[in-house]
N, C-alpha and C positions, 0 to 999 in steps of 0.2 A: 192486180195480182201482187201480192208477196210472195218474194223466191229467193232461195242464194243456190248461186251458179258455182259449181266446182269442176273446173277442165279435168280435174286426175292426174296433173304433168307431177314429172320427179322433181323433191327438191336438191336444190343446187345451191343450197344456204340456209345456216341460221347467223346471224351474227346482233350484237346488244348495239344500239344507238344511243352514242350520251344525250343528255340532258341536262338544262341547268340546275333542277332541283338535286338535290342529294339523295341517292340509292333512287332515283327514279327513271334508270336506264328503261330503253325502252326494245324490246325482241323484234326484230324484220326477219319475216320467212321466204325467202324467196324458190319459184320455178323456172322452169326455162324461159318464161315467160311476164311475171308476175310479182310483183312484191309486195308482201300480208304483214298485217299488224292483226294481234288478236284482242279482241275490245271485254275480253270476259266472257262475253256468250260465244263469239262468233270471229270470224273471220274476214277481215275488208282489206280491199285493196290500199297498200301505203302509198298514197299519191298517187290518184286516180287517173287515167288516162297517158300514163307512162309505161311503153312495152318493151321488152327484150325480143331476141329469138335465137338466143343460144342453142346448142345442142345438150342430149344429157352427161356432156362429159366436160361444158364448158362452164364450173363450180365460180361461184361469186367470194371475192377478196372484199373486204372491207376497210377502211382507215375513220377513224375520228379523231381530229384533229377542231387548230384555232382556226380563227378569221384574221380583220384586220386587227379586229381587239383581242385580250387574253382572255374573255368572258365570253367568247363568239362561240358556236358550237360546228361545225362542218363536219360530213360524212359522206365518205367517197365511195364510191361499188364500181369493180370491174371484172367481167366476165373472160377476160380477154380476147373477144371475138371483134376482129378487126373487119369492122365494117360501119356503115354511118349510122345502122339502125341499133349498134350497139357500141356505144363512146362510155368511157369513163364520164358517170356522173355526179353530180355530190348535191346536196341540200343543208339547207342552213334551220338555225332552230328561228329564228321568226317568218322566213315564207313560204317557208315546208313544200318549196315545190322542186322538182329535178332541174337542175344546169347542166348542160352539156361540158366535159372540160376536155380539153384540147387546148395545152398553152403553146404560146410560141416560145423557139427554142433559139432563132434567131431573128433577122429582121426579116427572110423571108421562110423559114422551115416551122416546123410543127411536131408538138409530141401527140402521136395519137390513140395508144394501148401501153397499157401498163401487167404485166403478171402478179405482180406484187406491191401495194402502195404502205407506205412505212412513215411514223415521224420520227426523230433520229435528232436529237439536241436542234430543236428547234427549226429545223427546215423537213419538208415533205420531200420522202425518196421514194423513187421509181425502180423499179428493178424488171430485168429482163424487157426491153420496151420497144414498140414501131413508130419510127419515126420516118418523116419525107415533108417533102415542097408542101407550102403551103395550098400553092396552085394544084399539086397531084390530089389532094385529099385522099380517105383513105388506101383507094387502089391503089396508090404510088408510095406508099408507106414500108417500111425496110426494117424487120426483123435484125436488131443488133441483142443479142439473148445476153450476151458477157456485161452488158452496162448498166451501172446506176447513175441515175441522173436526179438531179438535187434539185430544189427551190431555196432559194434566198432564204433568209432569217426572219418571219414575219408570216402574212397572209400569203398561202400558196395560190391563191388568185386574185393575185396582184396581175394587171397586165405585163408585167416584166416580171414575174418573181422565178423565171425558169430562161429570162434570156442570158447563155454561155458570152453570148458576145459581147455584153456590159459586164463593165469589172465590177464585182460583190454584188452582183446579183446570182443566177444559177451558174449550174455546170453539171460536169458529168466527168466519172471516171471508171475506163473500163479494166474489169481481170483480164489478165496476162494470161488467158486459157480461151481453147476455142469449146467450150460449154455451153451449153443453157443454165442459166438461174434457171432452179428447178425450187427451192422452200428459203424461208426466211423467220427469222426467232429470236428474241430478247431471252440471253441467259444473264441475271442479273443487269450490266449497261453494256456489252458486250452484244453486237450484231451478229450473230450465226448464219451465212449466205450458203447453202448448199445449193451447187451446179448437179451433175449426173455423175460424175463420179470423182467429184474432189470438194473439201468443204473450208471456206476461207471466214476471216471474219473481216468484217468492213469497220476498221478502228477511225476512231476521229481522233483529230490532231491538231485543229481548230486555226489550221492557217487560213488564211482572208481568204485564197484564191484558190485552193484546195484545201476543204476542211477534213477529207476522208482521205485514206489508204486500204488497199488489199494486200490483207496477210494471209498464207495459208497454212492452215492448221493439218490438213490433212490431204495427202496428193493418190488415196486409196480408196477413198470411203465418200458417196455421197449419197445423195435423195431419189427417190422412186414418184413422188406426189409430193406436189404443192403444200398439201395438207395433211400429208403423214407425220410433222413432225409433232413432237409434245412435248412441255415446257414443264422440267422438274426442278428442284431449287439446288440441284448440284449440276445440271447440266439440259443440253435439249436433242432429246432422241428421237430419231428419223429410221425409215423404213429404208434401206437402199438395195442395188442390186447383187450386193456380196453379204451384206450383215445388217442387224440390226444395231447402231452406232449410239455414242454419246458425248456430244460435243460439249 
């Protein structure tokens, strides 16, 4: 028999995948369930035998970032659905297959959901993130919504590139607000973090042991969706619950 099987789930992503060639990014479709590449004619699963089971309200974040080398390709997806069958994953451009990631944060703790994944002068940021015991695995993992947590300067999976407790390797700095990181945006070099209802920018300041600061821009105005903001070349406007803003 020749068939192609289409479940009907909602999408819950498009986002572009680099590539080493030039202008030859590459589109991933994702469902609740499923991630598609479309080959021309048709539609195939992107890395075959790899599933989610988000819900239709749990929308895929993407990052493309480096490796160990500057020529390395990495691409990270998370759902934010904290649980084992749904981990931050990432793929590399030579073995095109999914890793699970979940770095350690200390010698015995664990990062294990991210909302938002960001590269940021040279280290991979986390925002809004669950973290807990190694030994708890996901069930034992602890919603801290106000925190960015960083990777070292180099390969964000490195086996230490996110451990706080080695000097100049990661860390983590949280806003001074009990919020949720709700959206995140590059205006120009300039980080735009909006919480729910106040909008800070995350400046770097390139000290060894903390490279980052939160500044707040605004103690009025914040984000509705993850993915309401949109990125204009004088500022990056978001949907919130009093206005529609422009950081």
């Amino acid at each position: 028999i020749t068939m192609n099987y289409f479940p009907d789930l909602p999408v819950m992503g498009i986002w572009q995948r680099e590539r080493a060639d030039i202008n030859d990014e590459q589109t991933v479709f994702w469902d609740t369930k499923y991630a598609y590449v479309h080959t021309g004619t048709n539609f195939n699963e992107f890395i075959a035998g790899t599933t989610w089971s988000g819900t239709d309200s749990d929308f895929f974040s993407i990052a493309n970032y480096r490796g160990s080398l500057a020529s390395d390709r990495l691409f990270f997806a998370t759902n934010f659905v904290v649980n084992a069958s749904n981990p931050i994953r990432y793929t590399d451009q030579a073995t095109l297959a999914w890793t699970n990631f979940s770095p350690l944060i200390t010698a015995t703790d664990t990062l294990y959901q991210a909302r938002i994944i960001i590269p940021y002068y040279g280290r991979l940021i986390l925002l809004n993130v669950y973290e807990g015991t190694t030994a708890g695995g996901y069930g034992g993992a602890v919603n801290i919504a106000n925190r960015a947590r960083f990777s070292a300067v180099g390969s964000p999976i490195a086996v230490d590139a996110f451990r706080s407790d080695i000097v100049g390797k990661g860390n983590f700095i949280d806003a001074p607000i009990n919020e949720d990181i709700i959206s995140a945006a590059f205006i120009k070099n300039t980080l735009i973090v909006q919480f729910e209802r106040s909008t800070w920018q995350l400046r770097y300041v390139g000290d060894y042991g903390l490279p980052f600061l939160w500044e707040r821009i605004s103690s009025d105005f914040g984000c509705e969706s993850t993915f309401s903001s949109v990125i204009f070349d004088q500022g990056v406007a978001s949907v919130g619950d009093r206005a529609i803003t422009s950081a």
